[in-house]
Backbone as a chain_set.jsonl record, in Angstrom:
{"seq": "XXXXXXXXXXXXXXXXXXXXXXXXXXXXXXXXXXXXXXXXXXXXXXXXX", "coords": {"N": [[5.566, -15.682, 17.698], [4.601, -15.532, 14.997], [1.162, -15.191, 15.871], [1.89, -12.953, 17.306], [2.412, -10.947, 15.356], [0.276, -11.361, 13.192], [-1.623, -10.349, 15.534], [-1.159, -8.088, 16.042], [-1.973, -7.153, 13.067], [-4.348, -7.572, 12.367], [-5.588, -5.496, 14.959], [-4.501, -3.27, 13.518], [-5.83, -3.697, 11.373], [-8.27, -3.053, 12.055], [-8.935, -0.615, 13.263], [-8.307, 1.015, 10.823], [-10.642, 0.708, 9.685], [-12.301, 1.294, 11.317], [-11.649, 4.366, 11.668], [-12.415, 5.019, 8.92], [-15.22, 4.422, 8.834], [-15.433, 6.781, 10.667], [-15.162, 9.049, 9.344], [-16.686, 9.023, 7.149], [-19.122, 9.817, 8.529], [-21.282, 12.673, 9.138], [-20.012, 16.132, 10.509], [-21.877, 17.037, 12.26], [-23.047, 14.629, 13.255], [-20.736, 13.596, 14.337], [-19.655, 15.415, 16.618], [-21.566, 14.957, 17.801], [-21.093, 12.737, 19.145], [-18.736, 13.577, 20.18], [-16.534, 13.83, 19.448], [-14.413, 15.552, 16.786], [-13.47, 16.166, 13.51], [-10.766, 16.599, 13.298], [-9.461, 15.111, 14.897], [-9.802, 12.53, 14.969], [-8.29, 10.191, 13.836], [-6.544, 9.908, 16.417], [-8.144, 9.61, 18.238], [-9.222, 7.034, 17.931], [-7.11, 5.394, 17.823], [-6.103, 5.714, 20.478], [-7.535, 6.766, 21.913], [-10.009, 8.715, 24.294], [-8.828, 9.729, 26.754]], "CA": [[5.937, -14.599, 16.816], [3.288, -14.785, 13.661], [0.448, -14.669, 16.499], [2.188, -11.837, 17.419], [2.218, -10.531, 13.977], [-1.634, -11.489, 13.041], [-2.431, -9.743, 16.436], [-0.914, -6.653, 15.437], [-2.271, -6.734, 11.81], [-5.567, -7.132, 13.051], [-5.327, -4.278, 15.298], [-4.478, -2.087, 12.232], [-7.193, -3.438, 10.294], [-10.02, -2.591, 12.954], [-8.299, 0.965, 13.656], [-8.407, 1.842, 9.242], [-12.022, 0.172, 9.875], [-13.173, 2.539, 12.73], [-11.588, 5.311, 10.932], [-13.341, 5.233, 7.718], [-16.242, 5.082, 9.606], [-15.88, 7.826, 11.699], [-14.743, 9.798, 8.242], [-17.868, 9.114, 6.419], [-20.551, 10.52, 9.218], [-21.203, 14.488, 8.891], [-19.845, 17.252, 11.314], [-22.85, 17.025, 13.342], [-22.831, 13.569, 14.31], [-19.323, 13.343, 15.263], [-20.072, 16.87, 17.744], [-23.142, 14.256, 18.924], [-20.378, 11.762, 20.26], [-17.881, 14.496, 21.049], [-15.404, 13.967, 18.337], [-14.48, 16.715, 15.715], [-13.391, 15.409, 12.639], [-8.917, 16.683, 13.031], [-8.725, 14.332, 15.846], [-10.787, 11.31, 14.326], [-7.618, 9.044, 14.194], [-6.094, 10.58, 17.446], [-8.892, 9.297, 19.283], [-9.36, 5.953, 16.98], [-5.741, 4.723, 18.107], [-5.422, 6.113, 21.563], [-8.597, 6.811, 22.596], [-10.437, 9.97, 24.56], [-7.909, 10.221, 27.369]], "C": [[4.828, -14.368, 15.775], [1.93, -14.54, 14.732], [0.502, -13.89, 17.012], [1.778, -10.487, 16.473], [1.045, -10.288, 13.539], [-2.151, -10.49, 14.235], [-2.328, -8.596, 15.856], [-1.649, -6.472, 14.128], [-3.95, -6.393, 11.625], [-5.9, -5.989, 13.765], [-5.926, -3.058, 14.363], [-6.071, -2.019, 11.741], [-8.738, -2.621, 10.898], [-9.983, -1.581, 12.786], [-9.195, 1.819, 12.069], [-9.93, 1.709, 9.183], [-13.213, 1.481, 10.47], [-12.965, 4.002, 12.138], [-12.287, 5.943, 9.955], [-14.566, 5.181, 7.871], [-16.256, 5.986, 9.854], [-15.62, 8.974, 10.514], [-16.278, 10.064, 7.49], [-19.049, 9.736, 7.017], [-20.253, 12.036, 9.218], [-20.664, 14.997, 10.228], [-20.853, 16.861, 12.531], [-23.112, 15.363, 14.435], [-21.865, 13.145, 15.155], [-19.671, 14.069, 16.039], [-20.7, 16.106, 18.646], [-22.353, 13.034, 20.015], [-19.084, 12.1, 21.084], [-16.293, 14.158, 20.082], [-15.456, 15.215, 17.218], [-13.459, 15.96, 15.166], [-11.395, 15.142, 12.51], [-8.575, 15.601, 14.059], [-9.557, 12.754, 16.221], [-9.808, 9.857, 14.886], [-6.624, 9.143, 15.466], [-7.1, 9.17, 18.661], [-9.426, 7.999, 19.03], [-8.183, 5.24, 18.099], [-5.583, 4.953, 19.316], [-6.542, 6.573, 22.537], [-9.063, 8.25, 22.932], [-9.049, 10.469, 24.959], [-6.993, 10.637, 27.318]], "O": [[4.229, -13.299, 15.653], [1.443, -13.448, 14.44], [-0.559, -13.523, 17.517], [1.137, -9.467, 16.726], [0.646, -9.127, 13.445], [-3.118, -9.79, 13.934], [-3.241, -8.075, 15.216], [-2.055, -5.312, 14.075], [-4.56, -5.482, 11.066], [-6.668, -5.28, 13.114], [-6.933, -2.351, 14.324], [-6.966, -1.177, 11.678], [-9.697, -1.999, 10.44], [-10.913, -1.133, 12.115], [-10.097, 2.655, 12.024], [-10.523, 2.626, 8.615], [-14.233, 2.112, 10.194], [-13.916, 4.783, 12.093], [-12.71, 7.098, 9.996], [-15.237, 5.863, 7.096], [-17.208, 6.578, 9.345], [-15.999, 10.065, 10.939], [-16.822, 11.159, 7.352], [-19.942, 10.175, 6.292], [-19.119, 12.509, 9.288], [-20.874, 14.232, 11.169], [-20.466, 16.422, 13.614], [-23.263, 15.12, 15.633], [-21.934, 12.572, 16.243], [-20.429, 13.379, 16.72], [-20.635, 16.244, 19.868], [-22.719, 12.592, 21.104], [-18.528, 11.526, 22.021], [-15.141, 14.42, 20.428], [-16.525, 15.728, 16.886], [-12.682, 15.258, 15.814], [-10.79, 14.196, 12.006], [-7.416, 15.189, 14.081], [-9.787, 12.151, 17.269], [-10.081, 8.967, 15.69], [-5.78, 8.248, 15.449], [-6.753, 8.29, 19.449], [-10.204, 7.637, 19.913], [-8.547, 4.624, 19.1], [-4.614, 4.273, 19.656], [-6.4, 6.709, 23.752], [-8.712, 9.122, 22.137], [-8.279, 11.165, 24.298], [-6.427, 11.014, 28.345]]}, "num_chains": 1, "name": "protein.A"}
């Protein structure tokens, strides 16, 4: 159960991680990896597909 717990919390943390990344680079670089900026955490959490 808490290695359950820790897994999941971890998870999160990477996700808010990857996010705030992908928040901070301009318009143009996101375009350069095929992201646009409304579907940042869309594609963070769940991926392209």
């Amino acid at each position: 159960m808490f290695r359950f717990f820790t897994s999941g919390l971890q998870t999160l943390r990477s996700q808010h991680r990857s996010i705030r990344e992908l928040q901070s680079m301009d318009d143009r670089a996101l375009a350069d990896i095929g992201v646009n900026r409304a579907e940042i955490s869309r594609v963070v959490r769940y991926g392209r597909g």
